[in-house]
C-alpha distance (Angstrom), angle and dihedral (degrees) to the residues before:
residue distance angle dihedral
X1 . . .
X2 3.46 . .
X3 4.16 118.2 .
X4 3.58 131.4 -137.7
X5 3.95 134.1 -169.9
X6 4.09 112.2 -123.6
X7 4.26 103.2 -152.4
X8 3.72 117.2 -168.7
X9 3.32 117.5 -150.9
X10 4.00 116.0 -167.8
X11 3.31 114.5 179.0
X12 4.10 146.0 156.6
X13 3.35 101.0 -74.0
X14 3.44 109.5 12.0
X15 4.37 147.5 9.1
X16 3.64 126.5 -122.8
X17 3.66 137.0 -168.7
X18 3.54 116.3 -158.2
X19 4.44 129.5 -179.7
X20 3.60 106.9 -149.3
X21 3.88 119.4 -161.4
X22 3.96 122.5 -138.7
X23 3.71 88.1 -95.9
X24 4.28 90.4 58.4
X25 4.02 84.3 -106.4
X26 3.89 105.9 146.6
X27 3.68 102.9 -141.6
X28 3.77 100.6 -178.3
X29 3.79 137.8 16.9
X30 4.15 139.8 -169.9
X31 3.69 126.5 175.8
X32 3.71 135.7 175.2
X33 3.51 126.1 -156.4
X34 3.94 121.1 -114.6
X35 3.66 121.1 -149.3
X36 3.97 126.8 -134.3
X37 3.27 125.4 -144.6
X38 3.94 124.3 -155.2
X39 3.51 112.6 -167.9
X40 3.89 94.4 170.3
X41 3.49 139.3 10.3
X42 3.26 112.1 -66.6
X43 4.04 92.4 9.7
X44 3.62 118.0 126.8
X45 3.55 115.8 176.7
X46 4.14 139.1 154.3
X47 4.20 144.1 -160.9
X48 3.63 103.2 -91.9
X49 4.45 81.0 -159.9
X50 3.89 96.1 52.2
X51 4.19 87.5 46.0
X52 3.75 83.8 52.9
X53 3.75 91.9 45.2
X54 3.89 87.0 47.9
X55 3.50 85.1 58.2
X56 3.86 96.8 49.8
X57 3.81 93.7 47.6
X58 3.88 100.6 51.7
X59 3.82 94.8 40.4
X60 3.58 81.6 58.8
X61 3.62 106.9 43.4
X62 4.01 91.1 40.6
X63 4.04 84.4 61.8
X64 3.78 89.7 47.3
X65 4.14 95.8 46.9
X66 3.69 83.9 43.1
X67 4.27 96.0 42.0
X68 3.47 82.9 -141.5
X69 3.98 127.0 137.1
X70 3.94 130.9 -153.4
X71 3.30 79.1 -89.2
X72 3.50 109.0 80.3
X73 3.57 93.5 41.3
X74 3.75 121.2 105.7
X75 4.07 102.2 -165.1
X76 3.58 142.5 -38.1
X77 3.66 129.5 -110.2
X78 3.56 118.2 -160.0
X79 4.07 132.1 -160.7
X80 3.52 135.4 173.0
X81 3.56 151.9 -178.4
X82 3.77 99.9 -73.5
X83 4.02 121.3 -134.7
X84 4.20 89.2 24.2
X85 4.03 95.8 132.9
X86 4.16 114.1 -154.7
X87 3.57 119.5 -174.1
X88 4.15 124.1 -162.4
X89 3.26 149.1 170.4
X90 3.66 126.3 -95.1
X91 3.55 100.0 -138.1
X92 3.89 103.2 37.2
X93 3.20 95.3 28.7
X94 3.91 87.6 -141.6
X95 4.17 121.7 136.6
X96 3.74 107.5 -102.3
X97 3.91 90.3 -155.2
X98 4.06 137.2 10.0
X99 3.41 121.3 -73.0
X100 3.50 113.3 -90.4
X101 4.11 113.3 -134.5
X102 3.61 126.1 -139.7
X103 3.70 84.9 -117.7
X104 3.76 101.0 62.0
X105 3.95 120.7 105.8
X106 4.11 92.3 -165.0
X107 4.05 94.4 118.2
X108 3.23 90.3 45.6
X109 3.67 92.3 111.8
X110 3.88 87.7 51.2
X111 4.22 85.5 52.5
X112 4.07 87.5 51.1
X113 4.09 87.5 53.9
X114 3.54 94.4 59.5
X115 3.99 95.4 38.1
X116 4.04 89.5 121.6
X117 3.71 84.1 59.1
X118 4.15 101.0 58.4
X119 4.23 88.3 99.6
X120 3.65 91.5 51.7
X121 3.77 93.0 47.0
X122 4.01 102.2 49.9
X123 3.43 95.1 42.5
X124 4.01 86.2 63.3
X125 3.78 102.3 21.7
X126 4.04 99.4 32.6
X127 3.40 80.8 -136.5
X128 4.78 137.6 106.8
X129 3.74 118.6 -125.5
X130 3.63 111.4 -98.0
X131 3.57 146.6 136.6
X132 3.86 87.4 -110.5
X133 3.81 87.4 81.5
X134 3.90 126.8 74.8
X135 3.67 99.3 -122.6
X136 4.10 96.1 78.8
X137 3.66 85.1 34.2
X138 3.77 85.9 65.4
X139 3.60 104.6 37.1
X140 4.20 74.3 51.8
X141 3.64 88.8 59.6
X142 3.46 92.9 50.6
X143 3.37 101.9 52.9
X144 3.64 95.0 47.9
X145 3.83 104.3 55.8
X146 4.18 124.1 60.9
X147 3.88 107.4 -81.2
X148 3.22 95.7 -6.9
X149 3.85 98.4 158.5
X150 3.72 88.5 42.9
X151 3.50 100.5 56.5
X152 3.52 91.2 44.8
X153 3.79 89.4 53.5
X154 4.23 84.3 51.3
X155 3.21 90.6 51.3
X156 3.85 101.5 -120.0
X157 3.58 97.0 123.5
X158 4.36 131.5 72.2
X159 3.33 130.9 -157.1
X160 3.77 142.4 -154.9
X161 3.53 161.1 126.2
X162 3.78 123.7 -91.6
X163 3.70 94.2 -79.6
X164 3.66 102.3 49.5
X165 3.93 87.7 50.4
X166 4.09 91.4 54.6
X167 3.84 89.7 50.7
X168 3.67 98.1 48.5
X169 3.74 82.9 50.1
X170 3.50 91.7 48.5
X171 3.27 101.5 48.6
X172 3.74 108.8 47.1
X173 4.22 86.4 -103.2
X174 3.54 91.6 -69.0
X175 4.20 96.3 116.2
X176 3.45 111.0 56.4
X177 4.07 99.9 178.9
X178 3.75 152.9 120.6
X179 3.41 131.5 -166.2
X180 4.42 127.8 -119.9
X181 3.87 90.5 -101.5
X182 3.98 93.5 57.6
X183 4.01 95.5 35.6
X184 3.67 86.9 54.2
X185 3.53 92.1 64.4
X186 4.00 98.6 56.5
X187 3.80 101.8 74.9
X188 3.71 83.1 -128.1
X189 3.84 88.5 91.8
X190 4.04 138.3 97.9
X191 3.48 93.9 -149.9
X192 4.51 85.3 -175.8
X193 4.31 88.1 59.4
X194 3.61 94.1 21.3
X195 3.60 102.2 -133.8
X196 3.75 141.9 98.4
X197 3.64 109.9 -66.2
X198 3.83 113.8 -137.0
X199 4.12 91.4 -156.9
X200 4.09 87.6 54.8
X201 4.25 85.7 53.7
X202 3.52 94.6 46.1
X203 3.71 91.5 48.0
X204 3.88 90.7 53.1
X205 3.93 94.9 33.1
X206 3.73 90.4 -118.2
X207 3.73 116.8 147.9
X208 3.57 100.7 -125.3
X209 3.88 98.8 -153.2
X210 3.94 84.4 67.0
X211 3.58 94.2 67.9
X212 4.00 120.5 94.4
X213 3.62 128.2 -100.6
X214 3.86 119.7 -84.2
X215 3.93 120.0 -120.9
X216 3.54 140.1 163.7
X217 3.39 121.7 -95.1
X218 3.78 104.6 -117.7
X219 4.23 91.4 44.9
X220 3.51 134.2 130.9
X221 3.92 100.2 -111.3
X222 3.70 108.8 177.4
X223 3.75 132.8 -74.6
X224 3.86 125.2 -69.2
X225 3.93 89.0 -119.0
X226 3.99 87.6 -178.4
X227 3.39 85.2 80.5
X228 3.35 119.8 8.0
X229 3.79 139.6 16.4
X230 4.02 94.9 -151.1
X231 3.89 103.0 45.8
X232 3.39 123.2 92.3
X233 3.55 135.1 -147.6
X234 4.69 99.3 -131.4
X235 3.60 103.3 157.5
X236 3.58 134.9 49.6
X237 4.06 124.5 159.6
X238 4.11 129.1 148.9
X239 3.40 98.8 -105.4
X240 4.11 102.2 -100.9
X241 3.85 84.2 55.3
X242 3.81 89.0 52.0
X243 3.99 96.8 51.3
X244 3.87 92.7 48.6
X245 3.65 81.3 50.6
X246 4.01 93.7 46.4
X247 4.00 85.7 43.1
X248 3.55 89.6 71.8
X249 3.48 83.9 -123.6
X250 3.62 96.2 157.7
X251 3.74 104.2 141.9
X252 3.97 125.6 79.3
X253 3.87 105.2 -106.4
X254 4.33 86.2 36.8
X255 3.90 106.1 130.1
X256 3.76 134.9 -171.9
X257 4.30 137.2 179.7
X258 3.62 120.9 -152.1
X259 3.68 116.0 -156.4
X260 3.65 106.9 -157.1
X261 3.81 129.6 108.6
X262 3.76 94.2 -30.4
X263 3.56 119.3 2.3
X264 3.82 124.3 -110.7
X265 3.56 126.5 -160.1
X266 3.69 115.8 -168.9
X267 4.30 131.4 175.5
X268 3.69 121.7 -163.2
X269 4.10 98.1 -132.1
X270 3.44 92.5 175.5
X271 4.01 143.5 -121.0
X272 4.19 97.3 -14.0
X273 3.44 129.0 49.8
X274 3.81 122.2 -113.6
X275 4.02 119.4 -159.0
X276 3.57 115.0 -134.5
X277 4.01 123.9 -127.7
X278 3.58 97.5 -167.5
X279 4.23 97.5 58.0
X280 3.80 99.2 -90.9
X281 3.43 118.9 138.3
X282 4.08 127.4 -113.3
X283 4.23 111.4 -151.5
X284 3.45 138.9 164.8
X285 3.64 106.2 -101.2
X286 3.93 91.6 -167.3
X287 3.69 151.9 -46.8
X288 3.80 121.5 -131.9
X289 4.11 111.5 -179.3
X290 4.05 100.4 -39.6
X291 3.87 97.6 -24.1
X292 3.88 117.3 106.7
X293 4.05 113.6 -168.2
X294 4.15 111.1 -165.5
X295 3.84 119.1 -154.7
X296 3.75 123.9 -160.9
X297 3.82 102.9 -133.1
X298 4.02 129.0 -169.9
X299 3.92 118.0 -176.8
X300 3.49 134.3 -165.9
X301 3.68 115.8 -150.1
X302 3.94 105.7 -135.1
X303 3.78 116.2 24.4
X304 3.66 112.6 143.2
X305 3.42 87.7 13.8
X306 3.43 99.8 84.4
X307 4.12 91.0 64.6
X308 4.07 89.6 57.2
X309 3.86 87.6 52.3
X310 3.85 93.0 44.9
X311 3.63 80.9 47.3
X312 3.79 100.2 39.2
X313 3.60 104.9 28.8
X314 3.35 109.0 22.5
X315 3.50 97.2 40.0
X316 4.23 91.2 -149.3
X317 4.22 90.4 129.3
X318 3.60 132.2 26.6
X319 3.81 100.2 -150.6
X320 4.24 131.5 30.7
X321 3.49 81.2 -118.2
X322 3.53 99.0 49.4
X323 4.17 78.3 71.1
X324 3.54 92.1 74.5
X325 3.82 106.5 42.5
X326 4.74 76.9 53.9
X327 3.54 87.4 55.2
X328 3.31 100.0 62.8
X329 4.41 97.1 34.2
X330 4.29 78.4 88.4
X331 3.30 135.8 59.9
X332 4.23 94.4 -138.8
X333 3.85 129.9 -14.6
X334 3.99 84.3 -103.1
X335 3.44 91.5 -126.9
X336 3.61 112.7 -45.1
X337 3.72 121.5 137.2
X338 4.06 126.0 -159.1
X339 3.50 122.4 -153.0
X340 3.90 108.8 -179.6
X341 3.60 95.1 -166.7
X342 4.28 86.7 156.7
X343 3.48 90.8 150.1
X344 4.16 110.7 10.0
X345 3.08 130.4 -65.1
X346 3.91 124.3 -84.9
X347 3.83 130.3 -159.6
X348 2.97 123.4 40.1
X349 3.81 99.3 4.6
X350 3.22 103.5 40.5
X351 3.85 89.4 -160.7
X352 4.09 101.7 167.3
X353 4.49 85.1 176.6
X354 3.75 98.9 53.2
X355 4.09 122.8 99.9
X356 3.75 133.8 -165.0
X357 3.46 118.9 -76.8
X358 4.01 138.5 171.2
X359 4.09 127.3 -133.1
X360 3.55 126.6 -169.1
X361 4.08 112.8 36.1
X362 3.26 134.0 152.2
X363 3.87 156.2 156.5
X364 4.28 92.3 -73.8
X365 4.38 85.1 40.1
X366 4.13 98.7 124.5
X367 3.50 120.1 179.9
X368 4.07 95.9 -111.2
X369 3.90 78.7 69.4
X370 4.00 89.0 49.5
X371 3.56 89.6 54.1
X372 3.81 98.1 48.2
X373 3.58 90.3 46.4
X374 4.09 94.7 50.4
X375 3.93 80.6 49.0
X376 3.75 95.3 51.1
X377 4.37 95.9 48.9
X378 3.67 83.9 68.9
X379 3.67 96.9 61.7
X380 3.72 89.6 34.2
X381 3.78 89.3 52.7
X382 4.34 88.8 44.5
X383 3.77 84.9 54.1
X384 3.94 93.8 49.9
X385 4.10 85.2 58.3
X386 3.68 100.0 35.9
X387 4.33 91.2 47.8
X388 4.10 86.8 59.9
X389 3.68 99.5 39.7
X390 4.12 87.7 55.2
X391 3.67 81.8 46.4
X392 3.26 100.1 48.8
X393 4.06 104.4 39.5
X394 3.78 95.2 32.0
X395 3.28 93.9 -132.3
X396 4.14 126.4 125.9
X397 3.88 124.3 -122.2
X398 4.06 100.9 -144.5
X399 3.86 88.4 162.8
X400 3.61 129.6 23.9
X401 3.74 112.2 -158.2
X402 3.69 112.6 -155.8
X403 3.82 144.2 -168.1
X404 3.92 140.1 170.1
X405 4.09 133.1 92.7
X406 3.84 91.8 -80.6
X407 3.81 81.2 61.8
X408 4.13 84.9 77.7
X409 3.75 91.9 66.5
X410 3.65 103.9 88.6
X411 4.25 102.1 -167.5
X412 4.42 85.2 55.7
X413 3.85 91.9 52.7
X414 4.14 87.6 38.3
X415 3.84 86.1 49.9
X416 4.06 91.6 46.5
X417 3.74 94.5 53.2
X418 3.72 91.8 49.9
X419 3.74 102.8 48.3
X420 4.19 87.4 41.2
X421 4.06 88.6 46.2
X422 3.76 82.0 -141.7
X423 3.85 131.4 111.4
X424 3.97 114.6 -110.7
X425 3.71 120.6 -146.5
X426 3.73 131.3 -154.7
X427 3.53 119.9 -149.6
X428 3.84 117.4 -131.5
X429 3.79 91.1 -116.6
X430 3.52 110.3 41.9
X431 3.79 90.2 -177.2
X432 4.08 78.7 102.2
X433 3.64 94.1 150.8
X434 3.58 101.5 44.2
X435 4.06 90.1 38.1
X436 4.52 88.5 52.5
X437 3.65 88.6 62.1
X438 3.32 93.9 43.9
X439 3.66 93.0 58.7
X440 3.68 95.4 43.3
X441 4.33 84.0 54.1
X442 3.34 93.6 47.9
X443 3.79 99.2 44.8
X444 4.27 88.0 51.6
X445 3.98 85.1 47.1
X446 4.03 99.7 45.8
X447 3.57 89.5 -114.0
X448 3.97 83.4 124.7
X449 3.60 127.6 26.8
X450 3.84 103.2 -153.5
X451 3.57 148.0 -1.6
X452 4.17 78.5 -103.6
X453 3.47 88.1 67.4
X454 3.48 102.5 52.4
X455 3.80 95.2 46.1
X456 3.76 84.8 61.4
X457 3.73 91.7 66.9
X458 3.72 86.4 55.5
X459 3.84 120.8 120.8
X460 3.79 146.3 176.2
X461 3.30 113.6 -146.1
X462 4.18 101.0 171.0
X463 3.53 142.8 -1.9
X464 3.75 145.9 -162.0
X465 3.59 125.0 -137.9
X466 4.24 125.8 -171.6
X467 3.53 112.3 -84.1
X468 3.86 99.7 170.4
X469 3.89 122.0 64.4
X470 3.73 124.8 -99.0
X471 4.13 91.0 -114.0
X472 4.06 87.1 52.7
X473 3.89 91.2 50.3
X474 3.78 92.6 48.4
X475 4.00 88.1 45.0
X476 3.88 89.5 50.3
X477 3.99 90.4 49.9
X478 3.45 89.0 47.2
X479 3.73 95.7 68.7
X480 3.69 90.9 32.7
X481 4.06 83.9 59.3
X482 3.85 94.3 47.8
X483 4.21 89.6 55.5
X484 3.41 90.3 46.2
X485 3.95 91.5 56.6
X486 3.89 95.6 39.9
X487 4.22 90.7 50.7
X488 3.77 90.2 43.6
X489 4.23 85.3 49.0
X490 3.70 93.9 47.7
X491 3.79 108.4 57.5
């Protein structure tokens, strides 16, 4: 009987199931849309239930697409929106608030409190005190429902990141776990003795024997008893993690961009964790058996997320799509500049204040040169993060492998390679996320041998060379600069 891999994917807006072959094909896909709430400005929350029932639905319809059973799958790798906080209680297991996304800047005033405290934190966590993390986002949570602190104190209440809530789920309650990737992205973790760190809790007055168990990421959790006695849950990784892992980006130096909501630039640097001076992030990237790999990591907040609001807000295309076939109705974006700075700006300013703004209109401005320039801020913003993280690791980027739906739209990937002067490549499967945890479940199953065998199933399928000259790069990035400065100055 032949054996498949079954990757869930859960993440901002939507859940996918996806069966991966041996060879890392994805034979069949479902996916549900998840809706966001935002209460507030600058709030962006979810139903912790209807992600779960997200989860339910596509596991199930990817079986029936694929007229497979439980059966003929080998494990199940899981990854998730990282930093998303859920909190619920022990008895009903039901949320006792929304989800808080990664996105939302509500505890940021809790983040300002502890400003004096930022040294302290990235020298244990590798990471700044913000509001993107899910430590504030919990101490939120807290502070928001009726005894919140006390029934955390009793012990009533759990608490985790996107992952640990889909395994609980899973599993009838009976795994209560995250792996080093997601912990690492709480603030509550040393990410030097991997473990919770007590001083981080008391700092954020959060109980620390509430918090789940930590695992590695390729680990044999439990099974997913909801729907099958003999499945197990192998692989678990926030998604960045995963798609460095899916990138084949195995060696230190190894660097990948994903283009989705936000983008996320992440570098394998090896074995020991290095601490950034220019507001990069350091992570774990995973743990297999006794072997830790860190990843420097810079995100920008909104990256393809600026074509669904031209598309849902401003109304100026119909499709994402439609953004491409804009681009290139104009010779140039005659001199407009986008800064979509919707809810701060991340690495390396780390501005949480700031809004969007626009530079450079006039009379002639058209909205084909709107959309090009929307396209261009998120390889401007890439560059911003990928600049410091060369700067900071000493280590050159010759090829930038890439993945994500904004990867589809040819000019913004064009654009990228010319500004970076550095050839992009796109992977065969750009299902990178999904396919990482897939690799880490198989390799805690059997289903793989070795890291050798996985980078066998790895493919190029297209790349991007520089078109434009250095001189016009470094002119573009000029002005890009100077509207970064003057939206920065304004707020």
């Amino acid at each position: 009987m032949s054996k498949y891999i079954l990757a869930i994917d859960q993440g901002t807006t939507s859940t996918r199931a996806i069966i991966f072959d041996r060879q890392s094909v994805p034979l069949y896909m479902a996916q549900r849309e998840v809706k966001c709430f935002y209460p507030k400005s600058g709030w962006v929350e979810s139903d912790a239930l209807e992600i779960w029932v997200s989860v339910i639905d596509v596991i199930n319809e990817v079986l029936v697409k694929a007229n497979l059973t439980f059966s003929n799958i080998d494990s199940i790798g899981i990854t998730n929106q990282r930093e998303t906080t859920v909190i619920w209680d022990k008895k009903t297991g039901m949320p006792v608030y929304h989800a808080i996304i990664w996105q939302s800047r509500q505890s940021k005033e809790i983040c300002d409190k502890l400003e004096d405290k930022k040294g302290f934190i990235h020298k244990r966590t590798g990471l700044l005190i913000n509001p993107y993390f899910s430590a504030s986002k919990i101490r939120f949570i807290l502070d928001n429902i009726k005894d919140g602190q006390k029934r955390a104190i009793n012990g009533e209440l759990m608490v985790g990141t996107i992952d640990t809530w889909i395994m609980y789920k899973m599993s009838h309650g009976n795994i209560y776990a995250t792996d080093v990737s997601n912990a690492s992205r709480t603030l509550l973790f040393n990410i030097f003795e991997k473990k919770w760190d007590k001083d981080l809790c008391d700092l954020f007055n959060i109980p620390i024997e509430i918090l789940p168990e930590v695992k590695p990421s390729s680990f044999e959790y439990g099974f997913a008893s909801f729907f099958s006695n003999n499945v197990k849950i192998c692989g678990v990784a926030g998604d960045q993690q995963a798609a460095l892992f899916g990138q084949a980006c195995f060696k230190k130096g190894d660097s990948k961009n994903t283009y989705g909501t936000g983008c996320f630039m992440l570098m394998n640097i090896g074995k020991e964790p290095i601490l950034s001076k220019n507001g990069l992030l350091t992570t774990i990237a995973w743990q297999i058996g006794d072997e830790t790999i860190y990843a420097m990591e810079g995100s920008v907040f909104i990256g393809g997320a600026v074509v669904q609001w031209l598309r849902d807000e401003m109304k100026m295309i119909s499709t994402s799509a439609e953004s491409e076939d804009f681009a290139y109705k104009c010779e140039d974006t005659n001199g407009i500049y986008v800064v979509p700075a919707f809810v701060g700006l991340g690495t390396p300013y780390w501005q949480n204040d700031v809004r969007g703004s626009v530079f450079g209109l006039t009379r002639g401005s058209n909205r084909y040169q709107f959309v090009r320039a929307c396209l261009e801020s998120i390889a401007y913003q890439s560059k911003d993060v990928i600049d410091i993280i060369k700067e900071d690791t000493k280590l050159d980027i010759t090829c930038l492998k890439v993945d994500g739906g904004a990867t589809d739209n040819n000019y913004l990937m064009q654009f990228q390679s010319d500004i970076l002067q550095t050839t992009i490549s796109l992977p065969k499967c750009i299902e990178t996320t999904a396919l990482g945890v897939s690799y880490l479940s198989g390799l805690a199953s059997g289903y793989y041998k070795s890291l050798e065998d996985i980078h066998s199933c790895y493919y190029s399928k297209k790349q991007f060379r520089p078109l434009m000259s250095k001189n016009k790069a470094i002119e573009k990035c000029e002005g890009w600069r100077k509207a970064i400065n003057a939206t920065i100055a304004f707020k």
